[in-house]
SEDRENGU-488180 format. One record per residue (C-alpha): residue in three letters; residue number from 1; x negated, y, z. Coordinates in nm, 4 decimals, decimal comma, padded with zeros to 6 digits. Layout:
(ALA; NUM; (X; Y; Z))
...
END
This chain:
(UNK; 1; (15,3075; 04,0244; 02,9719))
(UNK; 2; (15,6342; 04,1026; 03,1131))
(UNK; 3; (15,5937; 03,9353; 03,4261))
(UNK; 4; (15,2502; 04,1331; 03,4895))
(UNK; 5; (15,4414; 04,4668; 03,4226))
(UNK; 6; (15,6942; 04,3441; 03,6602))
(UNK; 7; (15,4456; 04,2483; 03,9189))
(UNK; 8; (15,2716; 04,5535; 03,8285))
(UNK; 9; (15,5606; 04,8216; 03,9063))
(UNK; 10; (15,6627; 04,6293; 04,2268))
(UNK; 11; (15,3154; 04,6804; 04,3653))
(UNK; 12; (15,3072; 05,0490; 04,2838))
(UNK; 13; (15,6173; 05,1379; 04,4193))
(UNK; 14; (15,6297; 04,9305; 04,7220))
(UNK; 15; (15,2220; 05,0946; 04,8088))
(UNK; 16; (15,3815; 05,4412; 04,7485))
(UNK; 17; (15,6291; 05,3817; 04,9565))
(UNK; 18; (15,4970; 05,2389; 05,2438))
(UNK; 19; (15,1932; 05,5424; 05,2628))
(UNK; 20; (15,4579; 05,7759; 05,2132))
(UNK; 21; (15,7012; 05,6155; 05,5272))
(UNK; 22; (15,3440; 05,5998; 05,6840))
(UNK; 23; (15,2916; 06,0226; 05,6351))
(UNK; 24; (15,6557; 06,0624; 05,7277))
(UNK; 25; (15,5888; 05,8649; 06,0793))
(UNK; 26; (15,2867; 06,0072; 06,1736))
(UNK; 27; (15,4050; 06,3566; 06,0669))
(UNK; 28; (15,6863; 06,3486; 06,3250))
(UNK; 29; (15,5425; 06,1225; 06,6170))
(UNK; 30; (15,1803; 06,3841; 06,6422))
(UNK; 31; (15,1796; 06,5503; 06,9313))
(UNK; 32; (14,9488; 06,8148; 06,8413))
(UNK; 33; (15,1496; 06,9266; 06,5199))
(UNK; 34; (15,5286; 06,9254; 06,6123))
(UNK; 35; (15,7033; 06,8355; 06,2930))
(UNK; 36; (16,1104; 06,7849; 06,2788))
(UNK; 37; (16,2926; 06,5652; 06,0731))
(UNK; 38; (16,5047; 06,7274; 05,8568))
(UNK; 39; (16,5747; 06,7490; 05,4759))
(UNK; 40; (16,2566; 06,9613; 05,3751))
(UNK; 41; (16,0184; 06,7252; 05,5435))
(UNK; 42; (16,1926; 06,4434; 05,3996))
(UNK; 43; (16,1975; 06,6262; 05,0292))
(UNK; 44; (15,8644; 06,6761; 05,0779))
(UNK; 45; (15,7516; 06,3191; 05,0968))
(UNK; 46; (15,9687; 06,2477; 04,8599))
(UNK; 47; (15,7521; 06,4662; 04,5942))
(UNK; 48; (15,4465; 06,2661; 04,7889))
(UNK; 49; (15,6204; 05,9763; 04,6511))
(UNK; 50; (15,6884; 06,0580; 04,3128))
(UNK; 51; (15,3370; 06,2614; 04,2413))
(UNK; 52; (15,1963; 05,9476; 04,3863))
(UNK; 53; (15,3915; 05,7176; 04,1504))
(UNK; 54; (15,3582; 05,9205; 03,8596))
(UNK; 55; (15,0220; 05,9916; 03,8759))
(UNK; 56; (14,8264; 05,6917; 03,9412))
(UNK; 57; (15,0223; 05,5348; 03,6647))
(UNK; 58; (14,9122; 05,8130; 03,4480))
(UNK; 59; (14,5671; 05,6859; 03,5624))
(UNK; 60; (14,6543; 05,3664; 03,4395))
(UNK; 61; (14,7605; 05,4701; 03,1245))
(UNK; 62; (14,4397; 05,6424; 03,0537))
(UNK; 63; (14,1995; 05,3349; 03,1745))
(UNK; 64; (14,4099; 05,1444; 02,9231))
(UNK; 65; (14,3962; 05,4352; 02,6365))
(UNK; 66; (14,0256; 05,5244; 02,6623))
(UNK; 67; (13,9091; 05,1196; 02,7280))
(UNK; 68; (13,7917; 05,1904; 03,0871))
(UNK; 69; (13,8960; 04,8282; 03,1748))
(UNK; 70; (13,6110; 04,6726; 02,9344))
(UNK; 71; (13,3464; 04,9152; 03,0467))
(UNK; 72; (13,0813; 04,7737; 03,3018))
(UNK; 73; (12,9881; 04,8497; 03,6079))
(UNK; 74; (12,7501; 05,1192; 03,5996))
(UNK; 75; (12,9025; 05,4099; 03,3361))
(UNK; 76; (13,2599; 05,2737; 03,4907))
(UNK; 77; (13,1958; 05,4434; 03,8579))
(UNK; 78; (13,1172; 05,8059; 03,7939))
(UNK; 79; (13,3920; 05,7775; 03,5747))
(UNK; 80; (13,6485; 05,6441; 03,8447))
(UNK; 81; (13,5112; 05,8972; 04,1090))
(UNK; 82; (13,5852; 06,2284; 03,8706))
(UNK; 83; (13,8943; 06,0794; 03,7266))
(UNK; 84; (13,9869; 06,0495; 04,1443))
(UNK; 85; (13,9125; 06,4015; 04,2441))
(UNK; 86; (14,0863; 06,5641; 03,9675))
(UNK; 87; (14,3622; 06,3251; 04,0311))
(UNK; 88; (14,3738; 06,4507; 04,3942))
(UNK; 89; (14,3763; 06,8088; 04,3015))
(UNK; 90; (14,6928; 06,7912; 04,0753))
(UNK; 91; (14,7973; 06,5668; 04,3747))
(UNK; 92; (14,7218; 06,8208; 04,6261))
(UNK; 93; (14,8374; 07,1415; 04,4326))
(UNK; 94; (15,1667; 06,9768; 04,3646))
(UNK; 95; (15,2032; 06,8826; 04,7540))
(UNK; 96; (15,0875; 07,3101; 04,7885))
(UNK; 97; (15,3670; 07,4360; 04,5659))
(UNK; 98; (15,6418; 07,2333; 04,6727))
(UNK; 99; (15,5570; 07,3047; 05,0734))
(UNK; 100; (15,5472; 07,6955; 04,9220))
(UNK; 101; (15,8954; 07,6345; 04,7708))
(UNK; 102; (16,0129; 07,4589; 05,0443))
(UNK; 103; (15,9335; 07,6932; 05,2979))
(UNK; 104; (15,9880; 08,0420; 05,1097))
(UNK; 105; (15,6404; 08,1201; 05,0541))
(UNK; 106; (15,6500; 08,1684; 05,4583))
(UNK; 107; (15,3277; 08,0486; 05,4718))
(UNK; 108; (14,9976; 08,1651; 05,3790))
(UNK; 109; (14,7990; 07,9726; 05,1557))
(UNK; 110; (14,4821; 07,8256; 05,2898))
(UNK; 111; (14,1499; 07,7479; 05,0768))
(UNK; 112; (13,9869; 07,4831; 05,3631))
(UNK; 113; (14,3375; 07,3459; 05,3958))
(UNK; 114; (14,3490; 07,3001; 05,0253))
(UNK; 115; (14,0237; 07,1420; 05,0135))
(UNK; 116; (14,0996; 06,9336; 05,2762))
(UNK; 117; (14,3885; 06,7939; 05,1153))
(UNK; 118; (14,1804; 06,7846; 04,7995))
(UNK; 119; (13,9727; 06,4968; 04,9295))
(UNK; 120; (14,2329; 06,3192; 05,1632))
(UNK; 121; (14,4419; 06,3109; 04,8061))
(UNK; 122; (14,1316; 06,1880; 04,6335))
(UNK; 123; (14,0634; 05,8927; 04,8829))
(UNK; 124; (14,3918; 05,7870; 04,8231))
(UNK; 125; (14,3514; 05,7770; 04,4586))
(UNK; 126; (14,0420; 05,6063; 04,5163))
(UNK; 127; (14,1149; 05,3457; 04,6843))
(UNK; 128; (14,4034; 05,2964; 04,4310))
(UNK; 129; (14,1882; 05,2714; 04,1742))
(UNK; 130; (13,9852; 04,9882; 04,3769))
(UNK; 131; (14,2711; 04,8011; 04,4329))
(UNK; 132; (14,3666; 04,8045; 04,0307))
(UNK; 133; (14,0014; 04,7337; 03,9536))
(UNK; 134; (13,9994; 04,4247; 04,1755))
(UNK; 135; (14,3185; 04,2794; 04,0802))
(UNK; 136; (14,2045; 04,3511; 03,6827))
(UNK; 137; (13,8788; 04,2047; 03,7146))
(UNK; 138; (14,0455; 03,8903; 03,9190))
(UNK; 139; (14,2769; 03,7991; 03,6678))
(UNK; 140; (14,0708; 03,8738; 03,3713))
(UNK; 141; (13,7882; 03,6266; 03,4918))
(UNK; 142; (14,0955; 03,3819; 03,5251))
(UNK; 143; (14,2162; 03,4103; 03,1806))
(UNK; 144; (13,8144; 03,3719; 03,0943))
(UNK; 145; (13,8191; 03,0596; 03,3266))
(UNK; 146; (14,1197; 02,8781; 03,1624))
(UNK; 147; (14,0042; 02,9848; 02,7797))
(UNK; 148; (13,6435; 02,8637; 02,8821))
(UNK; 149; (13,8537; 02,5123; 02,9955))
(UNK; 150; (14,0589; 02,5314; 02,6906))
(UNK; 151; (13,7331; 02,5605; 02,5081))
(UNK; 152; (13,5275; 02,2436; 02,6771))
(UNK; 153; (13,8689; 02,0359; 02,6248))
(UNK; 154; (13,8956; 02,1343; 02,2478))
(UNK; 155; (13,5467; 02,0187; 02,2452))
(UNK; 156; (13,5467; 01,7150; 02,4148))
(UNK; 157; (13,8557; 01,6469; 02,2158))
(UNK; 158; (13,6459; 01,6712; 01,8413))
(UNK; 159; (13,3630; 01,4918; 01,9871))
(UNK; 160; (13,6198; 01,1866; 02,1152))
(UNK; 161; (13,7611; 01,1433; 01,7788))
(UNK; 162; (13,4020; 01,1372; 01,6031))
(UNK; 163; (13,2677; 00,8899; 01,8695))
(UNK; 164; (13,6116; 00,6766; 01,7490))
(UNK; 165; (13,5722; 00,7282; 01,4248))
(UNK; 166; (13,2169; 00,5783; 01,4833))
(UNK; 167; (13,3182; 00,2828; 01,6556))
(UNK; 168; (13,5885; 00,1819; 01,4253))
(UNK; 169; (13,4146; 00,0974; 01,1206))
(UNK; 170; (13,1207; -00,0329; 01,3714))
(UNK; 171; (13,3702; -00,2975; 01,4894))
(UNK; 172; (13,4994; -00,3384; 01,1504))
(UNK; 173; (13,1439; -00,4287; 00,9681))
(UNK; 174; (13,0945; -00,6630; 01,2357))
(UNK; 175; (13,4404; -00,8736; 01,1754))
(UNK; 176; (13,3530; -00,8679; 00,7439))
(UNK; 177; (13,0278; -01,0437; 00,8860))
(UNK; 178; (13,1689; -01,2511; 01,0814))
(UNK; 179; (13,4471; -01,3533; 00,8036))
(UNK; 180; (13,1739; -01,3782; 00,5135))
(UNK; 181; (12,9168; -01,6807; 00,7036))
(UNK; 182; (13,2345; -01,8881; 00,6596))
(UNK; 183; (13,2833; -01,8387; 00,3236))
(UNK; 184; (13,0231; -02,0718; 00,1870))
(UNK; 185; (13,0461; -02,3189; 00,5002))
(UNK; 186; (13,4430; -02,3805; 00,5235))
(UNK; 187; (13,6224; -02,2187; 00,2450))
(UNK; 188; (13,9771; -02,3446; 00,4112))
(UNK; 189; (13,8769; -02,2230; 00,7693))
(UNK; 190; (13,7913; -01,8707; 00,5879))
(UNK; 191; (14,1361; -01,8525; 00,4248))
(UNK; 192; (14,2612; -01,8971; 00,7390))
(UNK; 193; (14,0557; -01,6152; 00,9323))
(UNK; 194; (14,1186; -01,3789; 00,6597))
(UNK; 195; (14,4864; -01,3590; 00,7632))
(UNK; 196; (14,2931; -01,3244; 01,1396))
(UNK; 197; (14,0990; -01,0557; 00,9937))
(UNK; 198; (14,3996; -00,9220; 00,8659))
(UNK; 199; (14,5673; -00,8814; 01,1475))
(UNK; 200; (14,2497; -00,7228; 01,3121))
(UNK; 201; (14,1983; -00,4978; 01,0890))
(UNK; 202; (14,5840; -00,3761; 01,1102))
(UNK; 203; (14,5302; -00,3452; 01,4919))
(UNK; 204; (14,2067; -00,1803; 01,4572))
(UNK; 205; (14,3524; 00,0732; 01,2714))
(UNK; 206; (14,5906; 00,1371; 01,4658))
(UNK; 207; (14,4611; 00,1272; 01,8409))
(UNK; 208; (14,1568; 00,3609; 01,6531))
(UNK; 209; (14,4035; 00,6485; 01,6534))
(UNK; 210; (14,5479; 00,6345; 02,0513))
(UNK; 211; (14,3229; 00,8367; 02,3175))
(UNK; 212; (14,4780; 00,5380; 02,5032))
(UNK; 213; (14,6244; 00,2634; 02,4742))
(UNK; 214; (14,7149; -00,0509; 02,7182))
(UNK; 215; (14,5271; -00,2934; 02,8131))
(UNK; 216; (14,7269; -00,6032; 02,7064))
(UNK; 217; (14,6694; -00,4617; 02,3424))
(UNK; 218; (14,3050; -00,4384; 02,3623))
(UNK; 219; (14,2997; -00,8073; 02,4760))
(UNK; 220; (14,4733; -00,9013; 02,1727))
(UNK; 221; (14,2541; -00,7385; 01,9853))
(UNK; 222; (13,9475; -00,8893; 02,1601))
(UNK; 223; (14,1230; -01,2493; 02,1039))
(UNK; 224; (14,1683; -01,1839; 01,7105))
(UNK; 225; (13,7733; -01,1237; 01,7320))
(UNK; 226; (13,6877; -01,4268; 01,9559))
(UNK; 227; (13,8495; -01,6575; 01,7453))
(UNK; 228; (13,6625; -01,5035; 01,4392))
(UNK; 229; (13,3127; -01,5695; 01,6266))
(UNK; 230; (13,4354; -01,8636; 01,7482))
(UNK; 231; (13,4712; -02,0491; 01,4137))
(UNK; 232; (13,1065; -01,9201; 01,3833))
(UNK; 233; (12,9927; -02,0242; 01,6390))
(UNK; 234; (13,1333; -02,3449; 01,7037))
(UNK; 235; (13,0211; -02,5355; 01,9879))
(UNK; 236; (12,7585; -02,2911; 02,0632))
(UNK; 237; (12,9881; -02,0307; 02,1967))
(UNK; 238; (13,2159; -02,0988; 02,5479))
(UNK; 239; (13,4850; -01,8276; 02,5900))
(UNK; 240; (13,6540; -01,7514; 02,9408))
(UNK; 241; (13,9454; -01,4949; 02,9996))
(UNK; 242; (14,0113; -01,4212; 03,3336))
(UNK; 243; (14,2626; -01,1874; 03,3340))
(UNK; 244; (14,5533; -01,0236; 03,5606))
(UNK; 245; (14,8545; -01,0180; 03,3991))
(UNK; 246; (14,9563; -00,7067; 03,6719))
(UNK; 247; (14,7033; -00,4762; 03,4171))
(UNK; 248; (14,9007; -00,5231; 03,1128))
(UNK; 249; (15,0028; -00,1696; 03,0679))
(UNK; 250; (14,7025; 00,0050; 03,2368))
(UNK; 251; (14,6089; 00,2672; 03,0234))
(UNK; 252; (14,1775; 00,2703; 02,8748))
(UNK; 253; (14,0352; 00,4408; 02,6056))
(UNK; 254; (14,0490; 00,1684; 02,3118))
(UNK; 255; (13,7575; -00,0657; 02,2099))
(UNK; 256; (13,6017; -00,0184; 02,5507))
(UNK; 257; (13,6409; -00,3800; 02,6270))
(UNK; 258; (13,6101; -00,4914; 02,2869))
(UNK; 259; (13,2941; -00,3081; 02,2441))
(UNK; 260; (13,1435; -00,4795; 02,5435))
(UNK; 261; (13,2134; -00,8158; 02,3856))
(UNK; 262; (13,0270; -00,7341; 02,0891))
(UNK; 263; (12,7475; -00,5777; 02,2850))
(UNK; 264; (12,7745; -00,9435; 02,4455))
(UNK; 265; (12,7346; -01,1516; 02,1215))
(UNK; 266; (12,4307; -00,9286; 01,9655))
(UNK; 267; (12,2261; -00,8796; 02,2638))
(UNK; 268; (12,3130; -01,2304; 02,4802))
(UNK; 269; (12,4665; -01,5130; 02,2494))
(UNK; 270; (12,3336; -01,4264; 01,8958))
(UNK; 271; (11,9800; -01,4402; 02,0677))
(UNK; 272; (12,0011; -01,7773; 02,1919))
(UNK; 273; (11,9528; -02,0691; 02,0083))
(UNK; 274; (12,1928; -02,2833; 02,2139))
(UNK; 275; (12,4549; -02,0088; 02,2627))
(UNK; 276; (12,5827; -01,9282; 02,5756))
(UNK; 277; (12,9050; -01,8354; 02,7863))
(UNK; 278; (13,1168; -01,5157; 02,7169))
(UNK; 279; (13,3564; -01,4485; 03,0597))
(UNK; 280; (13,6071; -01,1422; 03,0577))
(UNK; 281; (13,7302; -01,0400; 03,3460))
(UNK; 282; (14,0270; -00,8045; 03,4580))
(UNK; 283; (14,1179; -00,7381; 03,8055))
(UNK; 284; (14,2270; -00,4568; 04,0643))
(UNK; 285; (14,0152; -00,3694; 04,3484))
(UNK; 286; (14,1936; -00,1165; 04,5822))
(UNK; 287; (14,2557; 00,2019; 04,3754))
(UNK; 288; (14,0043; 00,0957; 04,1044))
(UNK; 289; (14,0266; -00,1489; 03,8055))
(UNK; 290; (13,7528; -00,3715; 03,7144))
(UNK; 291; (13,6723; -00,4677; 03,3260))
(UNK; 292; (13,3784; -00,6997; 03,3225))
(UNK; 293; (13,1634; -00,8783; 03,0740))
(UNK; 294; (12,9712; -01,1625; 03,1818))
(UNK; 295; (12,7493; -01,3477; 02,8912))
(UNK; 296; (12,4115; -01,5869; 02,9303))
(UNK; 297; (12,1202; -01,3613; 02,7891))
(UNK; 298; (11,8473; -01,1084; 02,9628))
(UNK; 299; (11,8205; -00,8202; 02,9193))
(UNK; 300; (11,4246; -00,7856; 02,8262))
(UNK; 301; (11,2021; -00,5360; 02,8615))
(UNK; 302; (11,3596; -00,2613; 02,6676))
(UNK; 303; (11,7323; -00,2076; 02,7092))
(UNK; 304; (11,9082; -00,1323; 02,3570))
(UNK; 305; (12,2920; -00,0193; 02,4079))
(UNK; 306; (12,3065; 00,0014; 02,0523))
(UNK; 307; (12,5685; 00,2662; 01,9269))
(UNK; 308; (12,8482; 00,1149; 02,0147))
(UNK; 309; (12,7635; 00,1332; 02,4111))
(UNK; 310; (12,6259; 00,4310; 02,3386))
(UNK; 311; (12,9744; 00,5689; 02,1991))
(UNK; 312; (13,1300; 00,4173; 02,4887))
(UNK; 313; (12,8943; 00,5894; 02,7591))
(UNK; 314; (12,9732; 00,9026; 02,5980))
(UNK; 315; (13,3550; 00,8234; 02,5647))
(UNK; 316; (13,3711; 00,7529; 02,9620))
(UNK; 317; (13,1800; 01,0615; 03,0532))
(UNK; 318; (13,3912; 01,3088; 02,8661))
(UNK; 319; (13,7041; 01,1611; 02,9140))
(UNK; 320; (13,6673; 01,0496; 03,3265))
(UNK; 321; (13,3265; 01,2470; 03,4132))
(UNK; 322; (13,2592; 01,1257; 03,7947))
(UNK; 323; (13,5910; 00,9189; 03,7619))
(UNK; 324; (13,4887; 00,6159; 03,5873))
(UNK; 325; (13,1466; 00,4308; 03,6330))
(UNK; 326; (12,9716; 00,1562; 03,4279))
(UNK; 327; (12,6875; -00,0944; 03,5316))
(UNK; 328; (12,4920; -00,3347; 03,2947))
(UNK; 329; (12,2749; -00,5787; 03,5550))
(UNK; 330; (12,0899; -00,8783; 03,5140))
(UNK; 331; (12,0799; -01,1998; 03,7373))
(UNK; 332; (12,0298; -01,5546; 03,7440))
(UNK; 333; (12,0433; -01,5138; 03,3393))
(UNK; 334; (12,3176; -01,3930; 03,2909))
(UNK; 335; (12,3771; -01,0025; 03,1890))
(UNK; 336; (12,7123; -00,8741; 03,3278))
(UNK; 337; (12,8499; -00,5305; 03,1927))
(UNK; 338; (13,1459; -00,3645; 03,4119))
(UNK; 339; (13,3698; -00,0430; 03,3651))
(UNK; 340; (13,5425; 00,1075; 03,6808))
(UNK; 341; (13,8602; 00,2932; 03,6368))
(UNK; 342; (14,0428; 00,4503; 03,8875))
(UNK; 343; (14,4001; 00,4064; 03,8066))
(UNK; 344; (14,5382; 00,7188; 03,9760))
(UNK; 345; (14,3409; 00,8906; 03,7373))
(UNK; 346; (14,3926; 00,7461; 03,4259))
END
């Protein structure tokens, strides 16, 4: 607020001042009206100046008082043009008196003249008031442009943390599952994944709360689920990790990799009697990093992202927009997910 009265007052004195040195110039260098410089020419502007100054900001004062500035267009220019005019008659009867004064009363006083003056003053007030108009009207649809962006991102923001919310317990029920087919088949192996489980769910929790977090932790988390499905599994399930050790602290949104892994197991592995192959990949490709997801399946008919991709999708898009892209293809059956980043963005 300070800074725009600041800003404000430099701008109203430095326009003054400049049509007034303008006047005073052309006043002296006319050929037609010989004009000398001397102290009542110069006093003279100077009452220019200050009528100038002290009466557009009494303009000002009553856009602000009477709510002119929140008025539209069409009652707001009859408005502006009588408000001008009268402006430029106080304007123009000050600039009459104190050339009276000035001179003695020496000279007669002159009705055209006075009109004359009337509208030149009114012009100027006119085009003052365009000026203040513009500049209002510039920087109030930029305050509406940043609370209209503080608005989408305060948006985006609530629907983020419901789509993680969602995915938490998502990945969660799927672990318990995972945990409670080995109960009855190898008690010991189920102690054991319990304190895997453990772990997962500790990380889970965690990771569930970041907007971010690195990539290096998401792997671990993916690896505490693996093993979980792997003991399921058994020999039906091959796991691959190809991954670049360089990424270890690039930033994703978390469970974006580990919900592609599950979207793996239900829609390729789970569906296949003999199992299949699950290959993770991480690598850089210029500016871009590539997560991939490669399992044995088809995709069928009918695609079915199931929430989790869904959630994903939807995390991606409000968090990268253009920035990030995501592919789900099928070929030589296999089905191969991928999420590109680009890391200057991120």
């Amino acid at each position: 607020m300070l800074r725009a009265q600041k800003v404000y007052w430099i701008a109203q004195i430095t326009g003054w001042l400049l049509l007034s040195l303008l006047i005073l110039v052309s006043s002296v260098t006319n050929d037609h009206i010989k004009i000398e410089l001397d102290d009542k020419l110069l006093i003279s502007i100077g009452v220019f100046f200050a009528a100038g100054v002290g009466l557009s900001h009494m303009m000002r004062y009553i856009f602000i008082r009477l709510g002119w500035l929140n008025m539209k267009l069409g009652p707001l220019i009859p408005r502006i043009l009588l408000l001008s005019v009268g402006t430029g008659a106080i304007m123009s009867a000050i600039n009459n008196v104190s050339g009276m004064l000035l001179e003695g009363f020496a000279k007669p006083f002159s009705p055209i003249e006075f009109m004359l003056d009337i509208i030149a003053s009114s012009i100027f007030f006119l085009s003052w008031n365009g000026i203040y108009y513009a500049v209002h009207f510039f920087q109030k649809s930029r305050v509406q442009e940043v609370k209209n962006l503080q608005l989408s991102a305060s948006q985006n923001e609530i629907e983020l943390k419901n789509l993680r919310s969602q995915l938490n317990p998502h990945f969660l029920f799927n672990s318990l599952n995972s945990i409670r087919a080995l109960i009855d088949l190898d008690p010991n192996q189920a102690k054991e994944n319990l304190t895997t489980l453990s772990n997962l769910l500790r990380k889970s929790l965690v990771l569930g709360k970041e907007q971010l977090v690195y990539l290096k932790d998401e792997l671990d988390l993916v690896n505490d689920y693996l093993d979980l499905e792997k003991v399921r599994f058994e020999e039906r399930l091959a796991i691959i990790i190809h991954h670049d050790e360089q990424l270890d602290h690039f930033s994703i949104p978390p469970f974006i990799l580990q919900t592609l892994v599950e979207n793996a197991f239900k829609h390729g592995i789970a569906q296949r009697i003999q199992g299949g192959t699950i290959l993770i990949e991480t690598q850089r490709c210029g500016r871009n990093v590539l997560i991939t997801v490669i399992n044995d399946g088809t995709l069928g008919k009918t695609i079915d992202t199931g929430i989790g991709l869904q959630n994903t999708l939807r995390r991606l898009e409000l968090q990268y927009g253009p920035k990030a892209r995501f592919s789900l293809t099928e070929s030589d059956g296999k089905v191969q997910a991928t999420i590109e980043l680009t890391e200057q963005n991120l």
